[in-house]
C-alpha positions in Angstrom: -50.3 -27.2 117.9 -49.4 -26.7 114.4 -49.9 -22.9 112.9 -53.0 -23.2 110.3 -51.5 -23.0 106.7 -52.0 -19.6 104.7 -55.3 -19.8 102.8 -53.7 -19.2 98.9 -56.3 -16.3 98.5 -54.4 -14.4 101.8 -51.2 -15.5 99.7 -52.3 -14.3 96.3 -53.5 -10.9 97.9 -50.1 -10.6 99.2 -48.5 -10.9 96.1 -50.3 -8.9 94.3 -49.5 -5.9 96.9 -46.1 -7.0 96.6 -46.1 -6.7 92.9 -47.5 -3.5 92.6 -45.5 -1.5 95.4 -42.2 -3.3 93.2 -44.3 -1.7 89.8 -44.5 1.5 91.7 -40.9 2.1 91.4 -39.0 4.8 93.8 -43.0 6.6 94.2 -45.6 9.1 93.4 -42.9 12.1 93.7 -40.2 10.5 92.5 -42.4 9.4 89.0 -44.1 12.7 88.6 -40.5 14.5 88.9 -39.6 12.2 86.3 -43.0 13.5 84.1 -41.7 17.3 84.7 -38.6 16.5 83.1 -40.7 15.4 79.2 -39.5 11.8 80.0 -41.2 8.4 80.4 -41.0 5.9 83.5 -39.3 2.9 82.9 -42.3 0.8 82.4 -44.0 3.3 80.2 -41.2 3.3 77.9 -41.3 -1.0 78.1 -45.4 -0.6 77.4 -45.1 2.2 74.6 -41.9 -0.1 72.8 -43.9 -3.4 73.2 -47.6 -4.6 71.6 -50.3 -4.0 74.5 -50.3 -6.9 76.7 -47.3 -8.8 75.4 -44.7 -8.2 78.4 -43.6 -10.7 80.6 -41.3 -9.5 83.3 -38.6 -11.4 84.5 -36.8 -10.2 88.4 -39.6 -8.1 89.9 -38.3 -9.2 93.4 -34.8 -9.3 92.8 -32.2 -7.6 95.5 -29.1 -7.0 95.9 -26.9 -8.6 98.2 -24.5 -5.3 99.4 -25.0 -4.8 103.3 -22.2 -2.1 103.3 -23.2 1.9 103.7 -26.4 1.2 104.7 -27.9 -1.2 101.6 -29.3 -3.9 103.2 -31.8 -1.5 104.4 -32.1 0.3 101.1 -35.8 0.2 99.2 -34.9 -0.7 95.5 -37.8 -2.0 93.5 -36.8 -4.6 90.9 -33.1 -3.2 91.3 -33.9 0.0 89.3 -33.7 -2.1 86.3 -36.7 -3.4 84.3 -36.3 -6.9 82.4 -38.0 -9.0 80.2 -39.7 -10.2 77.1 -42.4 -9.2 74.8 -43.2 -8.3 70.9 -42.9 -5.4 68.8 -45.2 -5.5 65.7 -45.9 -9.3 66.8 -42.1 -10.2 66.8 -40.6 -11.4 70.2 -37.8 -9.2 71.7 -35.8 -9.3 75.1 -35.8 -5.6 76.7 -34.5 -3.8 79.9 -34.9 -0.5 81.0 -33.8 1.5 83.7 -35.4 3.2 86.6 -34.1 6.7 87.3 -37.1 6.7 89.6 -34.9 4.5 92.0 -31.7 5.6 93.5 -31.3 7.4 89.9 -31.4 4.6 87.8 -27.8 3.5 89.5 -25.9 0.3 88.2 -25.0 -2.5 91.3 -24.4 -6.0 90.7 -27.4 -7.3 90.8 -28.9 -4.6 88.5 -26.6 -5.2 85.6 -27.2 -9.1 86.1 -30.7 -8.7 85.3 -29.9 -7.2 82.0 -27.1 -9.9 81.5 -29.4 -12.3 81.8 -31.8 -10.9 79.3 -29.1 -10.7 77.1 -28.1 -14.4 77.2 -31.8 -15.2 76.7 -32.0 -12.9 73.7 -29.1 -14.9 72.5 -30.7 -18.3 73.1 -33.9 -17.3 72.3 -32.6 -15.6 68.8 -34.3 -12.1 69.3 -33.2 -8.3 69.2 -32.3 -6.8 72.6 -33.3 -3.3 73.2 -32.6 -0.9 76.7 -33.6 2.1 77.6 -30.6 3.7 79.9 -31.3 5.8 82.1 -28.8 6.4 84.9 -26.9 8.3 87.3 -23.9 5.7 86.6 -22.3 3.1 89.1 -23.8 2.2 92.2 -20.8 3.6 94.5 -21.9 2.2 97.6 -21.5 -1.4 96.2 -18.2 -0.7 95.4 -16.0 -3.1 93.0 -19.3 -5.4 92.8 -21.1 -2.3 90.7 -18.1 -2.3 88.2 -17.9 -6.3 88.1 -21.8 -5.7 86.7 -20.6 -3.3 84.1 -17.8 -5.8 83.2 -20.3 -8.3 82.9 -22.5 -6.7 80.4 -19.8 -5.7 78.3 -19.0 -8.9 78.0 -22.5 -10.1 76.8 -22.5 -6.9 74.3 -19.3 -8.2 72.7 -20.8 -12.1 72.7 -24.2 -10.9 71.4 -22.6 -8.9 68.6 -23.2 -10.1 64.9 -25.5 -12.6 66.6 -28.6 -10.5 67.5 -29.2 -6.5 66.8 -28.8 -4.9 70.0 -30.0 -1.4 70.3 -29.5 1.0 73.4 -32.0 4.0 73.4 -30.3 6.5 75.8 -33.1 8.5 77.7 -31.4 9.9 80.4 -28.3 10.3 81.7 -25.2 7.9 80.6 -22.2 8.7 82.4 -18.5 7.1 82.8 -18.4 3.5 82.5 -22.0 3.2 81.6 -21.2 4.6 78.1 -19.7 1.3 76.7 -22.2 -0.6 76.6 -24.0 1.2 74.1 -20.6 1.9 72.6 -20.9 -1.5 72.0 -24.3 -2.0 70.4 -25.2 -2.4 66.9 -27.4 1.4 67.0 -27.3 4.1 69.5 -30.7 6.3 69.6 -30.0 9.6 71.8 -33.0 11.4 73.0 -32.5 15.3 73.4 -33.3 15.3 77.2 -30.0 12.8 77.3 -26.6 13.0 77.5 -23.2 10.8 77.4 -19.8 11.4 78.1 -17.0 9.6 80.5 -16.2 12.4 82.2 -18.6 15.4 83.1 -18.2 19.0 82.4 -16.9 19.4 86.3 -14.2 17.2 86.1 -12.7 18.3 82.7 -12.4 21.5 84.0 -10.6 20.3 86.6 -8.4 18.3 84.8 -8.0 20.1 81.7 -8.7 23.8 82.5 -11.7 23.5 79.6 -14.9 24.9 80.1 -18.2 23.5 78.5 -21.5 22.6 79.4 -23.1 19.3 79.6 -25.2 19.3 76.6 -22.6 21.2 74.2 -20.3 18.1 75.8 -22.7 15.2 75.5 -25.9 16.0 74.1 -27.7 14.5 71.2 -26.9 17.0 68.8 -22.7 16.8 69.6 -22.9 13.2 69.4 -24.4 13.6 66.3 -23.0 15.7 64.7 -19.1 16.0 66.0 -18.1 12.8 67.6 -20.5 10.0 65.8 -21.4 7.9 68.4 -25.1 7.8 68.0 -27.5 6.5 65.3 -30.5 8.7 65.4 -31.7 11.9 67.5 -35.2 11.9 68.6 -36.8 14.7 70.5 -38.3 12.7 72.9 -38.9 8.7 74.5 -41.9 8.7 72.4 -40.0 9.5 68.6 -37.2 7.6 69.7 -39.5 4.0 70.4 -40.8 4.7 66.8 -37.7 5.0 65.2 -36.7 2.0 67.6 -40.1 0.3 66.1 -39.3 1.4 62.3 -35.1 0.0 62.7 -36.7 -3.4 64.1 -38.6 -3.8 60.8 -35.8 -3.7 58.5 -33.6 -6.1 60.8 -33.8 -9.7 61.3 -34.5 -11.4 64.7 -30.7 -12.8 64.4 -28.0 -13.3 62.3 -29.4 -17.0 61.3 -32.4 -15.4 59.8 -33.3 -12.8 56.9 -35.3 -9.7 57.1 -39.1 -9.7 56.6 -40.3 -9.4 53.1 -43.0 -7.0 52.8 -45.8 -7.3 50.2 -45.7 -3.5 49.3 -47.1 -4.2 45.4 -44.2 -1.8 44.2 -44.2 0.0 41.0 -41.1 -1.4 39.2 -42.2 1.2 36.0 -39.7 2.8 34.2 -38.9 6.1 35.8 -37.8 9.3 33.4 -37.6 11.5 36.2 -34.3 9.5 37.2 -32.4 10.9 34.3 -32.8 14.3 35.3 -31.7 14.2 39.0 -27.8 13.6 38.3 -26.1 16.5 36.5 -24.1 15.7 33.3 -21.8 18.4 34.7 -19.8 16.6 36.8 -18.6 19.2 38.9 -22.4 20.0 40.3 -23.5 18.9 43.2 -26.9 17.2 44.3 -28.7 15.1 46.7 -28.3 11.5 46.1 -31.3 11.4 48.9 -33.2 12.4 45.5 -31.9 9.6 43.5 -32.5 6.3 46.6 -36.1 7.6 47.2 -36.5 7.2 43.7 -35.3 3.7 43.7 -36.7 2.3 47.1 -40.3 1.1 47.7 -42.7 4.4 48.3 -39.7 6.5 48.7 -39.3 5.2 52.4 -35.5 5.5 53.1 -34.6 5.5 56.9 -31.4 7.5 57.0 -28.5 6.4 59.8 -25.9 9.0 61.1 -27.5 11.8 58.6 -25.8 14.3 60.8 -22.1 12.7 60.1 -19.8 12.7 58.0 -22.5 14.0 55.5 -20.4 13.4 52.5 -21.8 9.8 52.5 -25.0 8.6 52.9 -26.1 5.3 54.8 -29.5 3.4 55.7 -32.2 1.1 55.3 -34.9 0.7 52.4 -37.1 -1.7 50.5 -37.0 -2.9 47.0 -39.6 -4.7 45.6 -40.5 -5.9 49.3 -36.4 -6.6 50.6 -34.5 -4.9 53.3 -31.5 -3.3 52.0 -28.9 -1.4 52.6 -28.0 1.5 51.0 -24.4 3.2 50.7 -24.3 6.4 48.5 -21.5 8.7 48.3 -23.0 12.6 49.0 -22.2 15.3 45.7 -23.9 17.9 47.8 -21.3 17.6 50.3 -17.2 17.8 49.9 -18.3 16.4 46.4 -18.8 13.2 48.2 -15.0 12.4 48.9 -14.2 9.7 51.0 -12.9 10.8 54.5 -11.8 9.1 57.5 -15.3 9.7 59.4 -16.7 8.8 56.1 -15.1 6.0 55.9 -15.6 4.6 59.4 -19.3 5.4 58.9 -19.8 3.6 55.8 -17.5 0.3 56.7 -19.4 0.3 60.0 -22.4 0.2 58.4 -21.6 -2.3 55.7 -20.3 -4.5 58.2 -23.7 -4.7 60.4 -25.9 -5.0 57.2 -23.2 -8.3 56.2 -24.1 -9.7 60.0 -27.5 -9.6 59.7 -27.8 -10.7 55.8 -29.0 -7.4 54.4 -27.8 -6.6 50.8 -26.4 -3.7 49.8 -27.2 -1.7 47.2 -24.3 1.0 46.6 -24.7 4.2 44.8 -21.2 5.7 43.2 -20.3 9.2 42.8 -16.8 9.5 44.0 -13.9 11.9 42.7 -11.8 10.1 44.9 -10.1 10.3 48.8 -10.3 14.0 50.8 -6.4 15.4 50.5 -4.7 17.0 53.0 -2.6 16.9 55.7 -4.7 16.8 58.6 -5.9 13.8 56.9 -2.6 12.0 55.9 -1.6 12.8 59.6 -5.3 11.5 61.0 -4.8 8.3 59.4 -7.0 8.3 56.0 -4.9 5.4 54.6 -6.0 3.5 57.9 -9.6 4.7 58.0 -9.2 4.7 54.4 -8.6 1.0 54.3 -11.9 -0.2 56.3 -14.2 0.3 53.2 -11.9 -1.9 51.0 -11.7 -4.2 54.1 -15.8 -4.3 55.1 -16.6 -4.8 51.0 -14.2 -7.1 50.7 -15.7 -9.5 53.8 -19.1 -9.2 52.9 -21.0 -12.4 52.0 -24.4 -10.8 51.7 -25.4 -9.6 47.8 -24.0 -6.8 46.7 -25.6 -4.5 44.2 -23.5 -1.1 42.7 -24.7 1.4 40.2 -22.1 3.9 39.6 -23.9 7.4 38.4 -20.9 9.5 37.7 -17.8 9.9 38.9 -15.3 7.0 40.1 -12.2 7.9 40.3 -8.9 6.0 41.6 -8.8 4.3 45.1 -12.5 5.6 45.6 -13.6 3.4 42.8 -12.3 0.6 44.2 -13.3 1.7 48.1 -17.4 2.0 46.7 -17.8 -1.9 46.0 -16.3 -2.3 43.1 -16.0 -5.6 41.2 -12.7 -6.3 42.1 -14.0 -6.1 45.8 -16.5 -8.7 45.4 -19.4 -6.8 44.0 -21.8 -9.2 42.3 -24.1 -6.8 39.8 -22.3 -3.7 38.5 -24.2 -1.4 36.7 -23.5 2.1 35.3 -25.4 5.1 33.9 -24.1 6.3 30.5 -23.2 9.8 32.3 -20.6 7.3 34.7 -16.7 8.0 34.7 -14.3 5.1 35.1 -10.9 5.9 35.6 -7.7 6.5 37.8 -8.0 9.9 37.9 -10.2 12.7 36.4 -9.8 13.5 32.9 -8.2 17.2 33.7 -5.7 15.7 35.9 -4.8 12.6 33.9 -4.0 14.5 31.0 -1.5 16.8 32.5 0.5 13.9 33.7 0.3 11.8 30.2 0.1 14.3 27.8 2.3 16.7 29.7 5.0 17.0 27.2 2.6 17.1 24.4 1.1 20.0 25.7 4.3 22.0 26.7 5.4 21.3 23.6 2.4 22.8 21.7 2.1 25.9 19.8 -0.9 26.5 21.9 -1.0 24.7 24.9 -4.3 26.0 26.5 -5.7 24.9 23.3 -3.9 21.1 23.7 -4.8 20.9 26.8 -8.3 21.1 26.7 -8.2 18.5 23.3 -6.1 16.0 25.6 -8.2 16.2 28.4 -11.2 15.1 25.8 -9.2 12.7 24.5 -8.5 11.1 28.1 -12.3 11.5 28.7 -13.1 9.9 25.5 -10.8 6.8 25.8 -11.3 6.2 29.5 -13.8 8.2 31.5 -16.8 6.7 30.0 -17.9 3.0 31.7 -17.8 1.4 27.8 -13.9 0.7 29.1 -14.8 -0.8 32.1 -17.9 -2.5 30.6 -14.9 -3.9 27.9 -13.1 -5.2 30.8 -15.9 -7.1 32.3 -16.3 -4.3 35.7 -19.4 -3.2 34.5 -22.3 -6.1 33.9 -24.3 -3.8 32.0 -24.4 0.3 30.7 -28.5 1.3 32.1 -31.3 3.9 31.2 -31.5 5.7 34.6 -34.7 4.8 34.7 -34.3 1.1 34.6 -32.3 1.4 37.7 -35.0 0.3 40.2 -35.6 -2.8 37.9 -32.0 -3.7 37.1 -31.4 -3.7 40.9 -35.0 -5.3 42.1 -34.0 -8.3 39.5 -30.4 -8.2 41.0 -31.7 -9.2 44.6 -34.2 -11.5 43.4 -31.6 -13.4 41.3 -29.5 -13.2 44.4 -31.6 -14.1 47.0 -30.0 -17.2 47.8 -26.3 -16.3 47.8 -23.3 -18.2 49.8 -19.9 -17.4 50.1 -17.6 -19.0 51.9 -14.6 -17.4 53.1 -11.0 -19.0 54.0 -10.6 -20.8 57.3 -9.5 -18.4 59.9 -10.3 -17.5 63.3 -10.8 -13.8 62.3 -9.6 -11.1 60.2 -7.6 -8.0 61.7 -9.6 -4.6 60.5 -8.0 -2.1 60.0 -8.0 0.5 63.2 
């Protein structure tokens, strides 16, 4: 005699227990262990990044397939990995997140498959991909199967990249091989319960005889500040979702579409406090922060990297209701010389607002590359090299006001015309030349003035003659570098009108496979 069928309510009731000892994750002590710590479960951090009620999660039941060292009798809820869809501010993302709350978060096979997969369907789907990491590293006990995983997503970083943003928010720990992926990504947000690094404290020691501890090694603040691998620092999973939330809105779902206008009703005004921010004296320093808030819809400027390489600035802002980007070089700091770290920051940043068809608005006050031979020997012509390289690639508008100084291969190196700059406009107070005027003179005039009666005296009448003649922007206006000689406070007008004008802009490169950036 046939068994009797399963009435569907007895099935029903038996997935639902099934579903929520998998939602449970490694248990009560395991979760509230995770609490003690100030950090978020896996699925709170997926509910607090989503809208309420839009998730759909994809490989509750999924398992691995290891039977070695005791797996195949292992309890892993959803692989320690959480993956799936849902919308942030009503626009659909893919997400994963791990579960330190299960076997620490580790990385198998079958774990980093789920995210793959979520990966591939951002890239189908055309949406951002966010995770949360959070893990004690490879799953050891799965052997060359946990590292074919990590291979795996690597792989989909590199073939997701310039196609959708991909941000990692690192939460936990993110040790060895695990740090590539993010490495990877578009933006890197860095809690301060986290840390990253390929090899621990421990092991250095043992390797290298060099003694530091895991946070002064890898914690947000070193990342941040000395090595420049992440984006942002947040204090906790809850400030780093909102600066996760705030990124998403000035990025587009995928390099096929273009940032969200937003109807801010801006005040394009004529603004006299603009004049006064820049000194005429061009040897004093201030904060070009000063001068973007001034020119960015309700002075909202969301600053990347601010704790590197702080002698440029970089980030995202609106103008009359468009996502730009903004690249400024820093007075306040080394005068706003072009370094190597500056350098990679600002090309890297150029680059990723060119993928995902953000303009750039640049802001000029540079007296030029840093000297020196630590920097000759660390490869400035190299690093040196991506800015003229990222400008000169870029097919997305390109808007550049120079302030004040611009001197020589810096000139050039901020979006210059000859780079490919579409709208170049410059303060009256701006300085155009090869060199500055003090140093120019001595090498033109240099005869003139050894040769004087007085040469203190000739000196300081050739370097105004230099000034006169060529460190003014009516030369380069002459020339046709400069479209047009502003009223600081037309500036957030000139450039609104710029972008408008330039909304629709195509440029087509020549036929190649790909260009070789400078490294």
């Amino acid at each position: 005699m046939a068994a009797k069928p399963i009435p569907m309510s007895k099935r029903i009731e038996a997935l639902n227990a099934a579903r929520a000892k998998n939602q449970a994750g490694g248990g009560e002590k395991r979760i509230e262990k995770q609490h003690s710590q100030g950090k978020l479960t896996a699925r709170e951090r997926i509910d607090a990044l989503l809208d309420e009620g839009s998730f759909n999660e994809v490989g509750l039941f999924r398992k691995n397939r290891t039977t070695t060292f005791g797996m195949d009798k292992a309890d892993m809820p959803a692989e320690g990995v959480v993956t799936g869809s849902g919308t942030v501010l009503g626009r659909p993302i893919h997400v994963a997140s791990q579960d330190f709350t299960v076997m620490g978060g580790s990385a198998g096979e079958s774990h980093n498959k789920k995210v793959v997969e979520q990966m591939f369907s951002a890239m189908a789907a055309g949406t951002p991909f966010v995770i949360f990491n959070d893990s004690g590293g490879a799953r050891i006990q799965e052997g060359i199967d946990s590292l074919s995983g990590y291979g795996q997503v690597f792989y989909a970083n590199v073939q997701a990249s310039g196609v959708i943003p991909q941000i990692c928010i690192i939460a936990g720990p993110c040790a060895g091989g695990a740090v590539y992926s993010p490495a990877l990504a578009d933006y890197v947000i860095q809690t301060r319960k986290a840390q990253m690094f390929i090899t621990g404290p421990n092991v250095i020691k043992q390797v290298t005889g060099e003694e530091i501890s895991g946070e002064a090694l890898g914690g947000a603040d070193a990342h941040q500040a000395i090595s420049g691998v992440n984006h942002f620092v947040a204090n906790d999973d809850e400030e780093a979702i909102l600066i996760c939330k705030k990124l998403l809105s000035f990025l587009p779902q995928n390099c096929d579409e273009y940032p969200e206008i937003i109807d801010t009703d801006p005040d394009m005004s004529y603004d006299p406090e603009l004049a006064n921010i820049v000194p005429v004296e061009d040897k004093q320093g201030y904060d070009v922060r000063d001068v973007i808030k001034r020119i960015v819809d309700c002075e909202d400027f969301l600053e990347v990297q601010s704790g590197y390489a702080k002698n440029i600035v970089v980030g995202y802002a609106r103008i009359n209701g468009r996502s730009v980007g903004i690249v400024a070089n820093q007075p306040s700091q080394l005068a706003g010389v072009l370094d190597i770290n500056a350098s990679d920051k600002g090309s890297r940043f150029v680059n990723t607002c060119d993928a995902f068809n953000i303009p750039i608005v640049t802001l000029v006050d540079v007296p030029g590359y840093l000297p020196g031979v630590s920097q000759e020997h660390g490869g400035i012509i190299r690093h040196g090299a991506k800015m003229l390289y990222a400008y000169s690639r870029a097919t997305v508008p390109l808007v550049t006001v120079v302030l004040r100084k611009s001197y020589g291969g810096s000139y050039l190196a901020m979006a210059a015309r000859d780079l490919g700059a579409d709208r170049v406009f410059a303060w009256p107070t701006a300085e155009i030349a090869v060199m500055g005027a003090e140093g120019a003179a001595a090498v033109v005039f240099r005869k003139e003035i050894e040769a004087a009666e007085d040469p203190e005296k000739a000196r300081e009448e050739k370097i105004a003659e230099y000034r006169d003649t060529f460190s003014t922007p009516f030369m380069a206006a002459a020339r046709g570098l400069v479209d047009e000689i502003i009223d600081p406070g037309e500036t957030r007008l000139k450039i609104a009108n710029a972008l408008e004008l330039l909304a629709n802009k195509r440029k087509a490169g020549p036929h190649k496979r790909h260009g070789l950036e400078p490294v």
